[in-house]
C-alpha positions as CSV (number, residue, x, y, z in Angstrom):
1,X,97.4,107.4,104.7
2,X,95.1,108.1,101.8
3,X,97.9,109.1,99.3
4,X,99.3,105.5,100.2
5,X,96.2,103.8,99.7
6,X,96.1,105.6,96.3
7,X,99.4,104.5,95.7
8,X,98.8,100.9,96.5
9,X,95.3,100.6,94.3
10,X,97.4,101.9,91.3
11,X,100.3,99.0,91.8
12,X,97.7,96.8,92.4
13,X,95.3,97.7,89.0
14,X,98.8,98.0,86.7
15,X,99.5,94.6,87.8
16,X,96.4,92.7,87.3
17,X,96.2,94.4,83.7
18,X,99.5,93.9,82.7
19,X,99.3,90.1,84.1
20,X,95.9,89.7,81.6
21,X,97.8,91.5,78.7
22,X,100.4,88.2,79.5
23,X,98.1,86.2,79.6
24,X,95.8,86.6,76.7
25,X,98.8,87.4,74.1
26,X,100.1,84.5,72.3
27,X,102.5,82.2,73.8
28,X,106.3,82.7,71.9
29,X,107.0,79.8,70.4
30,X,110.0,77.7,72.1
31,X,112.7,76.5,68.9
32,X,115.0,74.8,71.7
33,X,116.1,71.8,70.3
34,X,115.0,69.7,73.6
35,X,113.9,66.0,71.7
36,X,111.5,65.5,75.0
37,X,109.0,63.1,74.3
38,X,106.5,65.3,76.4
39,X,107.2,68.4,74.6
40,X,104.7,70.1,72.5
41,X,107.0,72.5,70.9
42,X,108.6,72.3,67.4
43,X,111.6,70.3,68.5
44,X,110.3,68.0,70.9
45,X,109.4,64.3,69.9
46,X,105.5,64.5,71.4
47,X,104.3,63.5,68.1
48,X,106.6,60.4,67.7
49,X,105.8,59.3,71.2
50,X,102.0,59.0,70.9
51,X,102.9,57.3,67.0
52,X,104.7,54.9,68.3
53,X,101.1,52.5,68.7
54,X,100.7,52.9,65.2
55,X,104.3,52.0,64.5
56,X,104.0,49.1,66.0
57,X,100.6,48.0,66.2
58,X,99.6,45.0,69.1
59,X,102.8,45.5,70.9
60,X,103.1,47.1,74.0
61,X,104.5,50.3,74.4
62,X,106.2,51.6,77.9
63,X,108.4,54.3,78.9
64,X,111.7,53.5,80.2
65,X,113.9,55.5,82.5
66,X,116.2,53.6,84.4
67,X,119.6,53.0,84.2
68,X,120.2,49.9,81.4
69,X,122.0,48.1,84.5
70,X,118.2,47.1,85.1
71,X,117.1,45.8,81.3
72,X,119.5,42.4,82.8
73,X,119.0,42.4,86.4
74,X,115.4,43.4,86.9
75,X,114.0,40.2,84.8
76,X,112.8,42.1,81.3
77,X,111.7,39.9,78.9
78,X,113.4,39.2,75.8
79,X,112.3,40.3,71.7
80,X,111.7,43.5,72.8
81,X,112.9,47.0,71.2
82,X,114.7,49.8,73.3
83,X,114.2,53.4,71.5
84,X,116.8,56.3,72.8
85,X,116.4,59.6,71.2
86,X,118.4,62.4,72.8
87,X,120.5,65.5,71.8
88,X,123.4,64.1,73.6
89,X,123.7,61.3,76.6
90,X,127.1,60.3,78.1
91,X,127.6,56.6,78.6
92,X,129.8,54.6,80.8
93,X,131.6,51.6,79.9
94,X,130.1,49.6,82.5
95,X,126.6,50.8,81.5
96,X,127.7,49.8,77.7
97,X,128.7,46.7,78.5
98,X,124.7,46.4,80.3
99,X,123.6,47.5,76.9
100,X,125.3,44.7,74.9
101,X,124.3,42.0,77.0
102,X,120.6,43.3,76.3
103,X,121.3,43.5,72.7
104,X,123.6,39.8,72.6
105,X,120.4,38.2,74.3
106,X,118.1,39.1,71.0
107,X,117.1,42.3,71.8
108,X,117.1,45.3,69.2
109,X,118.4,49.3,70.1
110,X,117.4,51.7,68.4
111,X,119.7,54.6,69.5
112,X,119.4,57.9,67.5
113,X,121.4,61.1,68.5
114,X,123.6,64.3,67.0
115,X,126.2,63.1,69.4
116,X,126.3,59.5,69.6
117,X,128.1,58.5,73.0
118,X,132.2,58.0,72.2
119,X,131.6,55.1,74.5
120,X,130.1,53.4,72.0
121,X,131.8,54.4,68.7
122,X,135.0,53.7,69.7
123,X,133.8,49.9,70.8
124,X,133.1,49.8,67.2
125,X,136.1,52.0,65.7
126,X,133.2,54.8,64.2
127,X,133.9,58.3,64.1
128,X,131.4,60.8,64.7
129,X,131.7,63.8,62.4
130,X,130.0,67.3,62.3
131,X,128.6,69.2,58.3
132,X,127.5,72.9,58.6
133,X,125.2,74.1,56.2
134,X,126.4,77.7,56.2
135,X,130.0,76.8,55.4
136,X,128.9,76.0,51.7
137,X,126.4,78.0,51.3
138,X,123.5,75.3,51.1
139,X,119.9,74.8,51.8
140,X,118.7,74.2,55.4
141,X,116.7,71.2,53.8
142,X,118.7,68.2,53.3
143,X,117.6,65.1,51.7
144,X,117.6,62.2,54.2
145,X,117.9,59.0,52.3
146,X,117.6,55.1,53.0
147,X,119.1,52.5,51.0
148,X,115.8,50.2,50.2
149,X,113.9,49.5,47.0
150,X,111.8,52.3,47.5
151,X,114.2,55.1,47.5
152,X,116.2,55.5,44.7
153,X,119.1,58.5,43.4
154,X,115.8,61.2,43.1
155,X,113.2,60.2,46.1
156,X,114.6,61.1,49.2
157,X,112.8,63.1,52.0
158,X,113.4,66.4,53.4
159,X,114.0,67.9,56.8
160,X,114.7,71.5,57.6
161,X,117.7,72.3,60.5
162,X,121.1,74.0,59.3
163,X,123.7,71.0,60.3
164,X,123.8,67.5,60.4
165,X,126.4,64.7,62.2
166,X,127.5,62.0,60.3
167,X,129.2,58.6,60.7
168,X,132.9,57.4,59.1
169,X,135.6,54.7,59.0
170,X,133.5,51.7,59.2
171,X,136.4,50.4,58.1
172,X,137.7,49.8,61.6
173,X,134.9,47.5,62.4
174,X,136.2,44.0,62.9
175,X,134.2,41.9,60.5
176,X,134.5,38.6,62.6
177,X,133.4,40.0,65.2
178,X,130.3,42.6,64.3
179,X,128.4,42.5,61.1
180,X,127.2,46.3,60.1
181,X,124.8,47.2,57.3
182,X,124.3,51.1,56.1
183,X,121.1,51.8,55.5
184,X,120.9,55.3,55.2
185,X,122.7,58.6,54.3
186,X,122.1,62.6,54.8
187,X,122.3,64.9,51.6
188,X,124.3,62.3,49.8
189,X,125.8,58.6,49.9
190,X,129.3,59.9,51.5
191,X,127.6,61.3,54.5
192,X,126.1,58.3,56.1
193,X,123.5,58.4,59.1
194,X,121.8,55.2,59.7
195,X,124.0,51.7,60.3
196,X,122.7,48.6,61.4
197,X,125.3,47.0,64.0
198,X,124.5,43.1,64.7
199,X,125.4,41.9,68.2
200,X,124.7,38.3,69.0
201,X,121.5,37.7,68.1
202,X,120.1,41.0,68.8
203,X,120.5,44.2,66.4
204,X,121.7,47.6,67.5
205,X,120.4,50.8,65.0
206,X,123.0,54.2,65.1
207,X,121.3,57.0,63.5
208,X,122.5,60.6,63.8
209,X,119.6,62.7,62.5
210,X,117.2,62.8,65.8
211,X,115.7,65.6,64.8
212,X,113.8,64.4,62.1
213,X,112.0,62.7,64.6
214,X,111.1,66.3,65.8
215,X,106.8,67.5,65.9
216,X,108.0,70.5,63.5
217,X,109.4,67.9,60.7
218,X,106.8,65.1,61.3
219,X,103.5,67.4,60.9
220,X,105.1,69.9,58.2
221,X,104.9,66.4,56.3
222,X,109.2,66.4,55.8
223,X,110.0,63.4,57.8
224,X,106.5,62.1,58.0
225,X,107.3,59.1,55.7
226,X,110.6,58.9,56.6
227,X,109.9,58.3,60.1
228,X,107.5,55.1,59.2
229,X,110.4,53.6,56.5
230,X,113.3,54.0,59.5
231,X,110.9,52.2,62.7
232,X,109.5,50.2,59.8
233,X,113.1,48.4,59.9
234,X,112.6,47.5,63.9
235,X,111.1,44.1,64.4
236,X,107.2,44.0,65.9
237,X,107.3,43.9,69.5
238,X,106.8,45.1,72.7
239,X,108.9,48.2,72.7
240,X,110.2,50.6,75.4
241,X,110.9,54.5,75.0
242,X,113.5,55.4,76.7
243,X,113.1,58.9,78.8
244,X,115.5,59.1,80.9
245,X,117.4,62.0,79.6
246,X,114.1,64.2,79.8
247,X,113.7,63.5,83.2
248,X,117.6,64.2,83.8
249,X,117.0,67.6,82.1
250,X,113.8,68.4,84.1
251,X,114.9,67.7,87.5
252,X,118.0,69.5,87.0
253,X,116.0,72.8,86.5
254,X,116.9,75.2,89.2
255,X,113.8,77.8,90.7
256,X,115.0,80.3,88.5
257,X,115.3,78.0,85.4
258,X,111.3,77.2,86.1
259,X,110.9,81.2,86.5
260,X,112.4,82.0,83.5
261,X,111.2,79.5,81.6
262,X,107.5,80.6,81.7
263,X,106.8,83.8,80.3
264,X,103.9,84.9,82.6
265,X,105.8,83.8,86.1
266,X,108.6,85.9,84.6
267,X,106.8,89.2,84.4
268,X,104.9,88.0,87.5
269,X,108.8,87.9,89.2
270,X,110.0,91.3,87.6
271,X,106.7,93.0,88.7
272,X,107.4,91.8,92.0
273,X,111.0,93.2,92.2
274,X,109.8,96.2,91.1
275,X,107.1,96.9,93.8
276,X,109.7,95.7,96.5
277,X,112.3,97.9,95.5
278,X,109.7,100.8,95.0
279,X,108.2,100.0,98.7
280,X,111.9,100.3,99.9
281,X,112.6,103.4,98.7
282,X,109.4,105.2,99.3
283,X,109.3,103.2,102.7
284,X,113.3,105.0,103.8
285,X,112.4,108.6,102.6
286,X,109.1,108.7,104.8
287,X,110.9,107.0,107.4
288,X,112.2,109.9,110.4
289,X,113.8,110.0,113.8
290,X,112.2,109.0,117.0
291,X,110.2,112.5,118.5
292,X,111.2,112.4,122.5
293,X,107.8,112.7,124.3
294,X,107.5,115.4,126.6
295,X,105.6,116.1,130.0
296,X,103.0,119.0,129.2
297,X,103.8,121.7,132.1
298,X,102.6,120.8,135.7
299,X,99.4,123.5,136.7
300,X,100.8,124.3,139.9
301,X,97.6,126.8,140.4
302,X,95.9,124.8,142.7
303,X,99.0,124.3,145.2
304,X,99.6,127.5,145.4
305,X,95.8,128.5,146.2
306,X,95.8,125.4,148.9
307,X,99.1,126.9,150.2
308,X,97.6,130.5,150.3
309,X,94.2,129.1,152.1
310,X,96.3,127.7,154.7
311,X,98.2,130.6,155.4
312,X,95.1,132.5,155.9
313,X,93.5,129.5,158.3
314,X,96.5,129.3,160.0
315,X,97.0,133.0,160.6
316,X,93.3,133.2,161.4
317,X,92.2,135.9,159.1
318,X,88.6,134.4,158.2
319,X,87.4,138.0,157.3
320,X,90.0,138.4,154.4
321,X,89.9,135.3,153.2
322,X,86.3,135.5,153.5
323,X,86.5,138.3,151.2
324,X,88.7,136.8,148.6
325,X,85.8,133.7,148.6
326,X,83.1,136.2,147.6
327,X,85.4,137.7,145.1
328,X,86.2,134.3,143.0
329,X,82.3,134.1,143.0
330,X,81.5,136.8,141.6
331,X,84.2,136.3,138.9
332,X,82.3,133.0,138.6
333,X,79.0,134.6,137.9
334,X,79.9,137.2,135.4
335,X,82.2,134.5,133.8
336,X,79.4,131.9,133.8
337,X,76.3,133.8,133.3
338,X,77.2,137.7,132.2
339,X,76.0,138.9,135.7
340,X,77.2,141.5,138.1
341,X,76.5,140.8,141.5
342,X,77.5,144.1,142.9
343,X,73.7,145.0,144.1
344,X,71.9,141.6,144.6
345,X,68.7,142.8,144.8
346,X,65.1,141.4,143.7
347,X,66.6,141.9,140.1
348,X,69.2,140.2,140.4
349,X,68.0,137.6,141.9
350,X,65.2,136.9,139.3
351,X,68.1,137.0,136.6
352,X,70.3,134.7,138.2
353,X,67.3,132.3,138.7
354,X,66.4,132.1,135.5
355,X,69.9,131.4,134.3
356,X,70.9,128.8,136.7
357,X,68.1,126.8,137.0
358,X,68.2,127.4,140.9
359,X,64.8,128.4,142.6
360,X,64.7,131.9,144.0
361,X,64.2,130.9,146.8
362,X,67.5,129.4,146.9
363,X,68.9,132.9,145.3
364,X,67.8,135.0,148.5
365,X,69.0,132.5,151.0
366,X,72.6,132.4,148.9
367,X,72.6,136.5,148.6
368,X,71.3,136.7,152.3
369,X,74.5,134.5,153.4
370,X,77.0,136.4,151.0
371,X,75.5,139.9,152.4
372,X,75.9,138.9,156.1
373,X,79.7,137.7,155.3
374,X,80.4,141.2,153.9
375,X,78.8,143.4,156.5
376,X,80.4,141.1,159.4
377,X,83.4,142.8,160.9
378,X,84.6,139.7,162.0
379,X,84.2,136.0,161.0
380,X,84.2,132.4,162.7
381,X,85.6,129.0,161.7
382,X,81.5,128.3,161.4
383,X,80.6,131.1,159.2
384,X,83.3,130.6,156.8
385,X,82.3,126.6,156.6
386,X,78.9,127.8,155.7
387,X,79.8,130.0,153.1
388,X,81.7,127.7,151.8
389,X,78.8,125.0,151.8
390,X,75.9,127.6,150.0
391,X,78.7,128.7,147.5
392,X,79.6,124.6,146.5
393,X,75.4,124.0,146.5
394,X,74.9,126.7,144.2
395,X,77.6,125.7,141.6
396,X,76.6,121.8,141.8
């Protein structure tokens, strides 16, 4: 029990240091490309959602993160400016269609992602294409550029990730139907990454460099400017950011994902394992067969003296077993107090008083009664009774 103890106060001390070690080293820094607007790390857009007041000052700005069925059924006003920045968001046709009756009712969309839904480029005839940097041997910083009076062939601002999508065969789009402007381009004028799409009397905005939009590009000061020119382009008014796919993405974390996701509850988790497997092991070594429990043996002594006594009563010997009383006494002196009683005389007596606590009176009437037994030839059912009596007196 006190090894285990040890044991346990050990586990317990290695876990609460290595749990402070955890938790007072730095955090590791998260480079997932996630384009939350809640996320602090390098490549979420936290930055860009608490800019957005600046961007577009005395308009309202909300979160959205419904389905865009709702932007014509739930009665939102229109003039108003719908931002979606993801990674990568499916879209179905019906939900399309939703999103250009918004945009046909004057409403602008600013949509910006790698992978633009093919929903909605192949409504327009656009292809969607994909540049590695490491293919050609060039810079992880590629000039983003946008096709206004303040940029010209030499300004154009940085932003540092090694690919980039791009958009081609405008060609396809059916003039009487859609107007389109390009307004912007990645490395150079071929690669294009900002258009301008006019639907009714609304305007929808493809761009295909989200992360530029990113806390690492906007604070490093790459994008910073960048960021102002593009939303600059968007008309002043109340404007919705739409999170939908960061909820998506956090729901869908499993209890592992969570787990994992934290470095402290990871350790926490393996620690845990660790002590549980250890507990089982040590627990199935010290672990042994049932002992069957078993009756000590019976002390049958006393039945066979009771038997033995009433043998002797019923054969009537009272002298014998007289004897064998006085006998088992005197055992009981010498064993009791180092006595031999084989002369009790004034001696003896005085000895025997002084041991047992018993008046000497008392002494001489027990040795009297013990005397008279012994010299008797022959003993009745009353003198053994009273034998019997001063011998039980005494040893009370």
């Amino acid at each position: 029990m006190q090894k285990a103890r040890v044991y346990i106060t050990v586990l317990v001390a290695v876990t609460i240091l290595y749990s402070l070690i955890v938790w007072i080293a730095p955090e590791k820094i998260d480079w997932k490309l996630s384009l939350d607007p809640n996320d602090k790390g390098p490549y979420g857009t936290y930055v860009l959602k608490n800019s957005l007041e600046d961007l577009f000052p005395n308009s309202e700005i909300s979160e959205f993160e419904e389905n865009y069925y709702f932007l014509n059924k739930e009665g939102y006003e229109d003039n108003i400016n719908l931002i979606v920045i993801n990674n990568y968001s499916s879209m179905s046709s019906h939900s399309l269609d939703e999103l250009f009756e918004f945009i046909e009712r004057g409403n602008t969309v600013f949509y910006s992602s790698h992978n633009i839904s093919s929903v909605v480029l192949d409504s327009f005839g656009i292809n969607n294409q994909f540049y590695y940097a490491s293919y050609n041997n060039k810079s992880e910083y590629f000039p983003l550029q946008l096709n206004s009076e303040q940029y010209n062939s030499k300004d154009s601002t940085h932003y540092k990730y090694s690919y980039f999508h791009y958009l081609q065969d405008f060609d396809g789009l059916d003039s009487s139907e859609f107007n389109y402007e390009i307004l912007g381009n990645i490395y150079d004028e071929y690669y294009t990454n900002f258009v301008r799409i006019d639907i009714g009397e609304g305007h929808l905005f493809l761009h295909t460099s989200p992360i530029a939009f990113t806390n690492y590009n906007i604070l490093k000061g790459y994008t910073d400017t960048y960021t102002e020119d593009i939303f600059s382009k968007l008309p002043q008014q109340n404007t919705y950011l739409d999170i939908s796919s960061s909820k998506i993405s956090s729901q869908s974390k499993s209890f592992f994902n969570v787990i994992f996701k934290y470095r402290a509850l990871k350790m926490a988790y393996i620690i845990f394992l660790i002590i549980v497997i250890l507990y089982i092991v040590t627990n199935a070594f010290r672990k042994q067969r049932l002992i069957p429990i078993f009756n000590p043996p019976k002390n049958s002594s006393l039945e066979l003296v009771d038997s033995v006594a009433e043998l002797y009563i019923h054969q009537g010997d009272h002298k014998n077993l007289s004897d064998k009383i006085i006998r088992h006494f005197y055992d009981y002196l010498q064993q009791h107090y180092y006595l031999s009683p084989t002369v009790m005389d004034d001696r003896f007596v005085e000895k025997l008083s002084s041991k047992s606590g018993k008046s000497i009176g008392e002494i001489k009437e027990l040795a009297g009664g013990i005397q008279n037994i012994k010299n008797a030839k022959n003993v009745s059912d009353a003198d053994l009774m009273k034998l019997c009596e001063i011998i039980e007196d005494f040893k009370k």
